[in-house]
C-alpha positions in Angstrom: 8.6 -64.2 -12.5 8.6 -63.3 -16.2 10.0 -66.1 -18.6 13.8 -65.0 -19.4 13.4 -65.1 -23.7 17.8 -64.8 -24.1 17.5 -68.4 -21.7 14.8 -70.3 -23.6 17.0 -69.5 -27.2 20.2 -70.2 -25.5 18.6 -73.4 -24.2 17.2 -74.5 -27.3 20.2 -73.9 -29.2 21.8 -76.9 -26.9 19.2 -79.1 -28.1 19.5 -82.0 -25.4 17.8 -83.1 -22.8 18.9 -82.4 -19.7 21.5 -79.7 -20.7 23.0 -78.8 -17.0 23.8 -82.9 -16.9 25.5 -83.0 -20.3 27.1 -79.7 -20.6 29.1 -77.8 -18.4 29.3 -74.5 -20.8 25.5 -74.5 -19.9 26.1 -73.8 -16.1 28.5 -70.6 -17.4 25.3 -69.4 -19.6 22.9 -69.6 -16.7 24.6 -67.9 -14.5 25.7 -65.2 -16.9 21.3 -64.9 -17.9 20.8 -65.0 -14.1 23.1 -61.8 -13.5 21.5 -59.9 -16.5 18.0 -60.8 -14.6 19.4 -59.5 -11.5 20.5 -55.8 -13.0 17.3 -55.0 -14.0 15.9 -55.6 -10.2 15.3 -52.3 -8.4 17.8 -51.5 -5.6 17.6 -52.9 -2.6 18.2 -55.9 -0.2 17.2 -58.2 -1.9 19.2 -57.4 -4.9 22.1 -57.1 -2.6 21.8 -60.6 -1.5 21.3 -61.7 -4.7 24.5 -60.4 -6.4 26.3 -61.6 -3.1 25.1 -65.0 -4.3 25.6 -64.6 -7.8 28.9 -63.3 -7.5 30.0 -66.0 -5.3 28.0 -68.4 -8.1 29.8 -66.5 -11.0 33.5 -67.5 -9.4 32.4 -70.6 -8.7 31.5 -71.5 -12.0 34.4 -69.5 -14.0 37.0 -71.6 -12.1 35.6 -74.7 -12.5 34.9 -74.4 -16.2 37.0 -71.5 -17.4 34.4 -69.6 -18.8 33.9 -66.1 -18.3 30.8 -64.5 -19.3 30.8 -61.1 -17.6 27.6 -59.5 -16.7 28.3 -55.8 -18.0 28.9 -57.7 -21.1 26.0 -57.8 -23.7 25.4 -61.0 -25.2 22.4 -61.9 -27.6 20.0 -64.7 -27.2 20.5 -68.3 -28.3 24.4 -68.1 -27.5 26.0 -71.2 -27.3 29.7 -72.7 -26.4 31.1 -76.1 -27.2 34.0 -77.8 -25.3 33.7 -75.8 -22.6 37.7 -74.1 -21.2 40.1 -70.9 -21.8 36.8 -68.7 -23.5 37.3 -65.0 -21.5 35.4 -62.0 -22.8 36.1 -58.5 -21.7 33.5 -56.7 -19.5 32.3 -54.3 -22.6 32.2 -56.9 -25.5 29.0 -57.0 -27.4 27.9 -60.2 -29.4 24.7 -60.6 -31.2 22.3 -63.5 -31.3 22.9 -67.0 -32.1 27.0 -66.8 -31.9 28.9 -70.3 -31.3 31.8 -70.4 -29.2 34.5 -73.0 -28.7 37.1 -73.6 -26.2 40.0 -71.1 -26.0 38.2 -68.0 -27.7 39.2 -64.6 -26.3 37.1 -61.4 -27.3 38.6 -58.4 -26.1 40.9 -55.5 -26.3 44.4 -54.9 -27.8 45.5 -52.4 -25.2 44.3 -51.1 -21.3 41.7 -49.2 -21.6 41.0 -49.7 -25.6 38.3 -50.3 -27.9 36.4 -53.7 -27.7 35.1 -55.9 -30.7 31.5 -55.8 -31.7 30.3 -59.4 -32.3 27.3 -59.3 -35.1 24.5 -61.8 -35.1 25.2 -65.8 -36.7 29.1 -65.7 -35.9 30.7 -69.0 -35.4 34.0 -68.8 -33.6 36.9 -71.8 -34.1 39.1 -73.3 -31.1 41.2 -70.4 -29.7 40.1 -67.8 -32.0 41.2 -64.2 -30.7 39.3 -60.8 -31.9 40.9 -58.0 -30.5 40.4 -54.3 -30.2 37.7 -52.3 -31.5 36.9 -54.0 -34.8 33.3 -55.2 -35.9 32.6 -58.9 -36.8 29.6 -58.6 -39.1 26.6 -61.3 -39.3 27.1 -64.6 -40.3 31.2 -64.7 -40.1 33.0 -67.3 -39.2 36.6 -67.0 -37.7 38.8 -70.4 -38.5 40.5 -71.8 -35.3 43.3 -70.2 -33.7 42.9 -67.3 -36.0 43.4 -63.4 -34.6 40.8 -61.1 -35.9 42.3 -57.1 -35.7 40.5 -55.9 -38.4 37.1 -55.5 -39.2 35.1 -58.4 -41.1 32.4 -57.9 -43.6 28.9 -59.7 -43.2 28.7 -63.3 -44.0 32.9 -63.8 -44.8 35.5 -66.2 -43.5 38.6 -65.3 -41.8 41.8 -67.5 -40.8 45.3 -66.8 -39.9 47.5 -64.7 -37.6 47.2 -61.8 -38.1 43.5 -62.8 -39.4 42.4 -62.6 -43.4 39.3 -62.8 -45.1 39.5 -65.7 -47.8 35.7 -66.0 -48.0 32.6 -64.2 -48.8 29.5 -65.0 -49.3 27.6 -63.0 -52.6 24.8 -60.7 -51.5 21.7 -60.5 -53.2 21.2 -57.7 -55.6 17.5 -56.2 -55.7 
């Protein structure tokens, strides 16, 4: 079986030994990489029986730490999540590599049906941050706890508030 390269950076961006001991947000990851592993398998039975047991892992998992990773989501390498609880993401979020997430965060639409965020690379999300709708979070944001992001966000800037506003950027280089 070919090594998984979105599970060896989510792993090392936990950084202790033993993770699955230590931290429950860890079981939620896994089993989120173990779905993504088990779309790409051809049809067949075994896929069927696998996706019987991931599904039944997935429920499992989402109940008892309130995580939910969906697998039709698309989620980078190296994620990780600290203080695991309340952290949903809609079934058609995107989120690049390397994003931090903290208990409470919600990434999803504004409306049934509507557009979903697009999470860039390096984003670090605060305790019950919300982004909703179709809005882009560029690379290397960070959204301040309980803040709700309905706007887009330039790379590398700072939001905070409700309704969310930028009151940081970082200068980009000039050539």
């Amino acid at each position: 079986m070919a090594v998984d390269a979105d599970w060896q950076a989510d792993l090392q961006r936990y950084g202790v030994r033993r993770p699955f001991l230590k931290e429950q947000s860890i079981w939620a990851v896994w089993v989120y990489r173990f779905g993504r592993r088990l779309l790409k398998r051809p049809p067949g039975l075994m896929r069927k029986i696998l996706m019987q047991v991931y599904w039944l892992t997935f429920r499992f998992v989402e109940t008892f730490t309130g995580i939910c990773l969906p697998i039709t989501s698309v989620i980078g390498p190296g994620l990780r999540i600290w203080h695991f609880g309340g952290i949903f993401l809609h079934t058609d979020v995107v989120i690049g590599a390397r994003c931090t997430l903290r208990q409470g965060v919600t990434i999803g639409n504004r409306e049934a049906d509507g557009p979903v965020p697009v999470i860039g690379d390096d984003v670090e999300f605060g305790a019950y941050a919300q982004v909703l709708g179709g809005v882009r979070v560029g690379n290397g944001c960070r959204i301040g706890a309980l803040s709700v992001v309905l706007t887009d966000m330039p790379d590398g800037s700072t939001a905070v508030g409700v309704p969310a506003r930028i009151i940081l950027r970082k200068p980009t280089a000039t050539p």
